[in-house]
Each structure stands twice: as C-alpha cells, then as structure tokens.
C-alpha positions in Angstrom: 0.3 17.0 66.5 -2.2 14.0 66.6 -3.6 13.2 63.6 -7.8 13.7 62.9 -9.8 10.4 63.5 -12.2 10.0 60.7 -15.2 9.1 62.3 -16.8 5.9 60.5 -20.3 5.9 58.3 -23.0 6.2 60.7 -25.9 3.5 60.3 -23.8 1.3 58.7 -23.7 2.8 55.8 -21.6 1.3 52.9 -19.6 4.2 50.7 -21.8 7.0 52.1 -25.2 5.5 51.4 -27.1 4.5 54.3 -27.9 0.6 54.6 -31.7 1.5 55.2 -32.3 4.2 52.4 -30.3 1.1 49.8 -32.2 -1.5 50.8 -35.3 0.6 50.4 -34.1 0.7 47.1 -33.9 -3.3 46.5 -37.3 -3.5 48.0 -38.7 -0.5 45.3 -37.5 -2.7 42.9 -38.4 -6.1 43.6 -42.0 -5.0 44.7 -42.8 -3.4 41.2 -45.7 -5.5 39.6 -44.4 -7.9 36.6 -44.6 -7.1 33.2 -42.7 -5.0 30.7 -41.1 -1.9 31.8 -41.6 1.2 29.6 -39.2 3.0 28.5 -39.1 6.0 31.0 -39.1 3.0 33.9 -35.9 1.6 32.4 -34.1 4.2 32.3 -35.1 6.1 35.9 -33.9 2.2 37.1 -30.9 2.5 35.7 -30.0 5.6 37.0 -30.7 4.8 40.2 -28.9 1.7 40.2 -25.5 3.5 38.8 -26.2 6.2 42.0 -26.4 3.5 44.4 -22.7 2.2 43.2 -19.9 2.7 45.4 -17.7 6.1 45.3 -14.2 6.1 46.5 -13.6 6.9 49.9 -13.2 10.1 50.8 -9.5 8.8 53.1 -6.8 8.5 50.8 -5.1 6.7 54.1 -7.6 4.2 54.8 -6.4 1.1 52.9 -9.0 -1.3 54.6 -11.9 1.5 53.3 -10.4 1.2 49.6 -10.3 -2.7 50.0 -13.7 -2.8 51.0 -15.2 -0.7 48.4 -13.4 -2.4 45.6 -14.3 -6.0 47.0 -18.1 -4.7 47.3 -17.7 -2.9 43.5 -16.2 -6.8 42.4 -19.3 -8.4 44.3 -22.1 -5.7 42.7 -20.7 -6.0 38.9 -21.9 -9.4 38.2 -25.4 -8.3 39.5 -26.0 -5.3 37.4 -24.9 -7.6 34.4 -27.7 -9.8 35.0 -30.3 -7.1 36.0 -29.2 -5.1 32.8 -29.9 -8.0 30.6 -33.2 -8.9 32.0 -34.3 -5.5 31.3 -33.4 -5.4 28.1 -35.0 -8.7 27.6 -37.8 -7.6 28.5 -38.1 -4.5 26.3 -37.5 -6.7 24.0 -40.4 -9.0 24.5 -42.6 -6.1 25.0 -41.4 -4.3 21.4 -42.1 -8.1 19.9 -46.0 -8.0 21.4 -47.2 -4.6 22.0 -45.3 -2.4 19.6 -47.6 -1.7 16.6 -45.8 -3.7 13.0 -46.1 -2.0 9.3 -48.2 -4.0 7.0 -46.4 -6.1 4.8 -45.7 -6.1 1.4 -45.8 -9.0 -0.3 -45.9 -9.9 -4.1 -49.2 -11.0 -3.8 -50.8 -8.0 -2.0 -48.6 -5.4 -4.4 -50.0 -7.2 -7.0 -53.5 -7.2 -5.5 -53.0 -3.2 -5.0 -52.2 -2.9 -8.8 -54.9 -4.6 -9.8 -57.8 -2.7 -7.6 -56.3 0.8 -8.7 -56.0 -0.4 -12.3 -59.7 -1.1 -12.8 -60.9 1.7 -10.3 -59.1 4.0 -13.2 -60.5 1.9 -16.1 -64.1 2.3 -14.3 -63.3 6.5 -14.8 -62.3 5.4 -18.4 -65.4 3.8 -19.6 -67.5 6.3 -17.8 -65.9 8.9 -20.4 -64.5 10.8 -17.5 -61.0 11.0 -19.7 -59.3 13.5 -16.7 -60.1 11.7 -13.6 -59.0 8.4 -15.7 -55.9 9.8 -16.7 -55.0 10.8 -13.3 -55.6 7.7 -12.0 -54.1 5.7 -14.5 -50.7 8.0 -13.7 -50.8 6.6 -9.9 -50.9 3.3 -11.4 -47.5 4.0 -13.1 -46.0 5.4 -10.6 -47.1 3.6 -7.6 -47.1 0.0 -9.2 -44.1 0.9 -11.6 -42.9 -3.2 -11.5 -46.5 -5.0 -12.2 -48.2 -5.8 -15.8 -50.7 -2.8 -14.9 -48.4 0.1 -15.3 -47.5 -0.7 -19.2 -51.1 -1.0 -19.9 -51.7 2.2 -17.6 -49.8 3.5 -20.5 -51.2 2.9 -23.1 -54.9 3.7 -21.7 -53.4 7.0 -20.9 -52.9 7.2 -24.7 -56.2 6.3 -25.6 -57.9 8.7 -23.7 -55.9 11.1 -26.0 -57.1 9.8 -28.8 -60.7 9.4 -27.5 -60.6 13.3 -26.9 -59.1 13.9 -30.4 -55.7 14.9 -29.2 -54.9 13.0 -31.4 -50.6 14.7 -31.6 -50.1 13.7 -27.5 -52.1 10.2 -28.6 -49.2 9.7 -30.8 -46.8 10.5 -28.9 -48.1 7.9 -25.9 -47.8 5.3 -28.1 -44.4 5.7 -29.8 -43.4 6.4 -26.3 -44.8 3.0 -25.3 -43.4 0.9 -28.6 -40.1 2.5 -27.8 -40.4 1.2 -23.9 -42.3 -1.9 -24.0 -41.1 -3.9 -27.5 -41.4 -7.1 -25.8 -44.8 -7.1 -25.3 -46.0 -8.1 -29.0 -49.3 -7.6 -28.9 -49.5 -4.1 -26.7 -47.1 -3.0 -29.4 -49.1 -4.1 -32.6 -52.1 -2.5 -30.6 -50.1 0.7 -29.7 -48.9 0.9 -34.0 -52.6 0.3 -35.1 -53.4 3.5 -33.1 -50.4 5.5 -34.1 -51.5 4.1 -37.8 -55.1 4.9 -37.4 -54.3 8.8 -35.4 -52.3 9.8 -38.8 -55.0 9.4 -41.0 -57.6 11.4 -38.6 -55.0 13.9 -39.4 -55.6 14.4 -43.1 -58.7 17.0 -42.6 -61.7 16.7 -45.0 -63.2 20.3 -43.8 -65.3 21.5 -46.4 -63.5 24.5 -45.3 -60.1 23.2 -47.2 -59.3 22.7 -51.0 -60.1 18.5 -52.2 -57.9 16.3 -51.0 -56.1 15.9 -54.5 -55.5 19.8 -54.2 -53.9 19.9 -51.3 -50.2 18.9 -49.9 -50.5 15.5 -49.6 -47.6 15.1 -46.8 -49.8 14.1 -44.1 -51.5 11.7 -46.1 -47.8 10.3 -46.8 -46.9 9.9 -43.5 -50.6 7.9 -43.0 -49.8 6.0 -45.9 -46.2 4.7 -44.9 -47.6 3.6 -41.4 -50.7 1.9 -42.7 -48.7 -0.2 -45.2 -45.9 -0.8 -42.2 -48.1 -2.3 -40.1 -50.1 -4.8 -42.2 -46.6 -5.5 -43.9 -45.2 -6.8 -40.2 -48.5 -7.9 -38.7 -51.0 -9.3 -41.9 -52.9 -11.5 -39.6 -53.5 -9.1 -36.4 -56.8 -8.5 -35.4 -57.0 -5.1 -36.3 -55.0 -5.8 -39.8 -58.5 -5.5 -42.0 -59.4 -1.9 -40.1 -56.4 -0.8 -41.0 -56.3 -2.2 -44.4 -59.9 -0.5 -45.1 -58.4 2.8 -44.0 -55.1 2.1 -46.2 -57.7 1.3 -49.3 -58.5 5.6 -48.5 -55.2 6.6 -48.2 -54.3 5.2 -51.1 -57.4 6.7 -53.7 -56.6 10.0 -51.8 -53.3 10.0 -52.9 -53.7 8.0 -56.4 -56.7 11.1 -57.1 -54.2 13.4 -56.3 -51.5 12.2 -58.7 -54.4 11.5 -61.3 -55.5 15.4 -60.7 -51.9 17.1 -61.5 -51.6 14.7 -64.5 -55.1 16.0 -65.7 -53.8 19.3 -65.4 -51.0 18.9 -67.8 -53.0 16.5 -70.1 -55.2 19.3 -70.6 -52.1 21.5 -71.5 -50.8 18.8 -74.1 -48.1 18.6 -71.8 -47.5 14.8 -72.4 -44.5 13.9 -70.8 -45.7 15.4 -67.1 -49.0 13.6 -68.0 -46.8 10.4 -68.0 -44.6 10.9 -65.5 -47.4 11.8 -63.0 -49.6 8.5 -63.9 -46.1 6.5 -63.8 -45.4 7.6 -60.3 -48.9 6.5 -59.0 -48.5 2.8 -60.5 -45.2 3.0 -59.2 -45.8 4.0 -55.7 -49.1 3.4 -55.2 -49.4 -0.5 -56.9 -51.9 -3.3 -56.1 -48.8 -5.7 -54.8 -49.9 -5.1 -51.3 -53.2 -6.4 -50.6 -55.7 -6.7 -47.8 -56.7 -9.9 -46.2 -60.2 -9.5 -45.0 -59.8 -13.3 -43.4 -57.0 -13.5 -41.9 -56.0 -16.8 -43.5 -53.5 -18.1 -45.6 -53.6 -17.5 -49.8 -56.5 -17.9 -51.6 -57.6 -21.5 -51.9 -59.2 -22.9 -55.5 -62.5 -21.5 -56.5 -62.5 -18.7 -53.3 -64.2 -15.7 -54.6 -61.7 -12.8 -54.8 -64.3 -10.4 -52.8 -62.1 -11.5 -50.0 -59.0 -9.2 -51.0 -59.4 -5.7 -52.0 -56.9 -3.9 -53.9 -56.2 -0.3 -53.6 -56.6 3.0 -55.4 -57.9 4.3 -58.5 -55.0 2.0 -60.0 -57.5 1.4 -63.3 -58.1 4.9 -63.8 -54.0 5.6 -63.8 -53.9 2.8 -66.5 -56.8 4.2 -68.5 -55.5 7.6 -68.1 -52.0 6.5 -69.8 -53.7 4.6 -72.2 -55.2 7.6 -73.3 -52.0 9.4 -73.6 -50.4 7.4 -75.8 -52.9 7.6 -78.1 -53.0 10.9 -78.3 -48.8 10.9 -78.6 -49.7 7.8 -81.4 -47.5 5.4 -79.5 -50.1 2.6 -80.4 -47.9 -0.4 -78.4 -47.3 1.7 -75.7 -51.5 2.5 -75.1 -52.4 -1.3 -76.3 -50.5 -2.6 -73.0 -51.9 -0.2 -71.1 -55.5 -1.1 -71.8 -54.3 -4.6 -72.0 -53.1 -4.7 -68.3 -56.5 -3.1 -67.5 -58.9 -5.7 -69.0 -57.2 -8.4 -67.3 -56.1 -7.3 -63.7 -59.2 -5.5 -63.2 -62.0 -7.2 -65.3 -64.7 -6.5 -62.4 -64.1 -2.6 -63.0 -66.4 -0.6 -64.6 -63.6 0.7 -66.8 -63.2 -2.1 -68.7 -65.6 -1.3 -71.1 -63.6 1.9 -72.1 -60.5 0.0 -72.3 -62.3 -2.2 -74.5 -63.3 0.5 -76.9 -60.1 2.0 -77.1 -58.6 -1.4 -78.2 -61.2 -1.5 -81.0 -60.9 1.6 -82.1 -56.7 0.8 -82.2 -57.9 -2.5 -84.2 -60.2 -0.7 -86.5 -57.7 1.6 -87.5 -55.0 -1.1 -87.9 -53.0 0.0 -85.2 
C-alpha cells in the first residue's frame, strides 16, 4: 500500500506559521514608537515571541523537516537573548526615571524631624496644655527613640506630672529616667532635684491634719534622706540652694517633732525619755551638713556667715537638755549643754537663756 504524501506548509510557512502573519509580527514590533515598555507590553511581547517559536513537526519520518526546525530554533536563540535583554534594560531605565523613590532618611533630616516635633510638644507644654504635651512628647520617644530629644521627652513628660500635682507618677518618671539615663549628669541631678523636691510636697500641712510634730513623720523621713542625698553628691548644682532651703524645713519639721514627744515626757518627769528624745535630734538631725547659698568654695577670712544656714531648732534641743539636767542636778552635764549653745549659735535668740542658766549654775556654786 503506498504510503500518504504529507503535503508541505502552504505559503511558505516555517513550522506551521505562515511567513506573512510572522513577519507581520517583526514589523508590529519594530514599528512600536521608542521609549520604555510598560509592564503589560513586556510581557504580551514575550508571549508572542515564545508563540512564534518553532514546534516540532508533526512527521516523525521527515528527517530534513526536524533538521530544519532545529537549525532555525539554533538561528532564533541568540536573537531572543538579545531582544530579552534589551527589554529588561529598558524597564530598567524606566523604573530608575519614572518610578516614584521613598524620601530618604538621613541623620540629618531624622534629627531635623526630632527636633520640629520636640518643640511643637514643648509649645503644648508652656501653653499649660499638660495632655496634648504629654501626648506629644510620647511620639517624640517613640518615633525619635535614638536622638538627644527622646530622654528629655522624658523627663518633660515627668514634669508635666508634677506641674498637675501628680506628684506619685512625677516620681516615678524621674527615678524611671535616673535609672535609664545615668550618663547624662546633669538630666539626672535635674531629674533627683525634682524627685527631692516632689517628696516634700508630700508632707501635707492641711489645717485639716494634726501639726506636723504630731503626726507620723515617715514621709517627712523619706523627704529628708533625699534632700540631704542630693546636696551631699551635687553641693554646687544650680538647684543645690532650693533644695537646701527646703532641707532647712524638713529638718525643723522633724527637730519640732522630736522636741514635741520629749516635752511630753518632760512634763511627766519622765527624764530619761526626755534625754533620749533630744539626743536623737542632735544626733540625726546635726548642723554638720550645711547649705552653700554661693556655690563656692569654704568660707574665706572675714566672709559674713549669713552665707550658710544651718538647720533645725538644733538650739532649742540643746536648751531643752540643758534644762533637764538641771532639773536631774547633773550640773556638768547641763553646763556643756548651755556651753555648746552660747558658742555654736551666738546669733540665736536663745543665748540669752543659756546665759541665765549658767549664772544661776554659778550663783549657786555649781
């Protein structure tokens, strides 16, 4: 049985695709204007690139066919190599000019940015508008959380606590911020002035209240131990002679207090608690520590000692045990009591007691 011719591509087509309808195809192509393809362009090309690519021929028998299509494949690879690359080129190129680029962030603009939003909040802050300021300072910390601003966001955060008498959250912002930030020396000694300075708005003076020398006195403890802490580490700060003013209170409230109890048992002819009370206020409570209104060295030849204040009712303890030895007749004990008054204190009014009493001692040859 003869076998079947297979009748040859009609049109001179090449691997079923007609020579006119391909070349149609190369003219589409090369008559598109210039410029950057878009996306959607590059991809329909490619597509219709790989569709124009030769199939295998249908004749498994026709070894000239096969020959032919794999010589043209050979001859068209090189080509869609090139084209390929040019298109992505040229996406490329049009990514690098036409493709909209994020703003960048440079030190100097993040900086910049910190700066702006820091003072927009402290603009809130000295308008007394303590919310809106808080708020804003918070987006400083946590938007600028590497730049100077967001420490002293911090610490203005704090301070509008204190400014609106919360004064327990004020406290805990800046022990907060000491415990963060201890390398910054003088945010810190700012930060412990205001923790100093919080405590003692905390001892109450209501008229609503017993006296302050009736009352538990652990508050005005825990004011007294800060005060003295920070002008014992920083004498010479800028706020040092506030807070030495407000340790001078601290310490009469709790020198009156001691003073007050040992009353109290005086009264009762209890003598020993009488002692031990006024003992435990020179003890505690002594003029060793003293506040440097000028922050300058030690008292040069001839300065007037107006300049340092020492604190408490420390001549009424001494006149107070003075008096109690008299009355237990222990003459040497009350003598260097009224002693030590007359010449620490010889610009106090209680001098001239102490100066009776050590007449009268005389007088009666005691």
């Amino acid at each position: 049985m003869p076998k079947a011719k297979v009748p040859p591509p009609q049109g001179g087509s090449c691997a079923g695709v007609p020579m006119p309808e391909r070349a149609k195809r190369g003219t589409d192509i090369m008559s598109r204007p210039a410029g950057p393809p878009s996306s959607s362009s590059v991809s329909s090309s490619l597509l219709s690139f790989a569709s124009s690519s030769p199939s295998p021929s249908p004749s498994s028998s026709s070894s000239s066919s096969r020959r032919k299509s794999a010589a043209s494949s050979r001859a068209r690879a090189p080509r869609l190599a090139t084209w390929a690359t040019a298109v992505l080129l040229a996406v490329g190129a049009t990514c690098l000019t036409g493709c909209p680029m994020p703003e960048s962030r440079t030190g100097l603009t993040y900086a910049a940015n910190a700066e702006r939003d820091y003072n927009k909040a402290l603009e809130e802050f000295k308008a007394h508008n303590w919310l809106q300021a808080q708020a804003l300072f918070r987006e400083v910390k946590r938007k600028y959380a590497y730049s100077r601003y967001a420490p002293l966001a911090e610490l203005r955060i704090a301070d509008a606590d204190f400014e609106q008498d919360k004064l327990g959250e004020a406290i805990r912002g800046y022990k907060q911020f000491v415990h963060d930030h201890r390398s910054l020396n003088a945010e810190v000694a700012y930060a412990r002035s205001r923790i100093a300075e919080a405590q003692y708005n905390q001892i109450s003076d209501s008229v609503l209240l017993p006296t302050s020398e009736e009352r538990d006195q652990v508050a005005t403890l825990e004011s007294f131990r800060e005060l003295k802490s920070y002008l014992q580490d920083y004498p010479d700060a800028k706020e040092s002679a506030h807070i030495c003013d407000l340790l001078e209170k601290v310490t009469i409230k709790l020198v009156g207090h001691e003073l007050s109890v040992a009353r109290f048992y005086l009264a009762k002819n209890n003598f020993d608690a009488t002692i031990g009370r006024v003992q435990y206020a020179l003890r505690n409570f002594t003029a060793d520590l003293t506040c440097r209104h000028t922050p300058s060295a030690p008292l040069a030849a001839g300065e007037p000692s107006a300049l340092r204040t020492e604190f408490g009712l420390l001549p009424d303890a001494l006149l107070l045990l003075g008096e109690t030895y008299l009355k237990m007749h222990r003459w040497d004990d009350a003598r260097t009591a009224f002693n030590t008054l007359v010449k620490r204190y010889p610009e106090s009014a209680l001098v001239f007691q102490a100066n009776n009493f050590l007449e009268f001692m005389k007088a009666r040859g005691v």
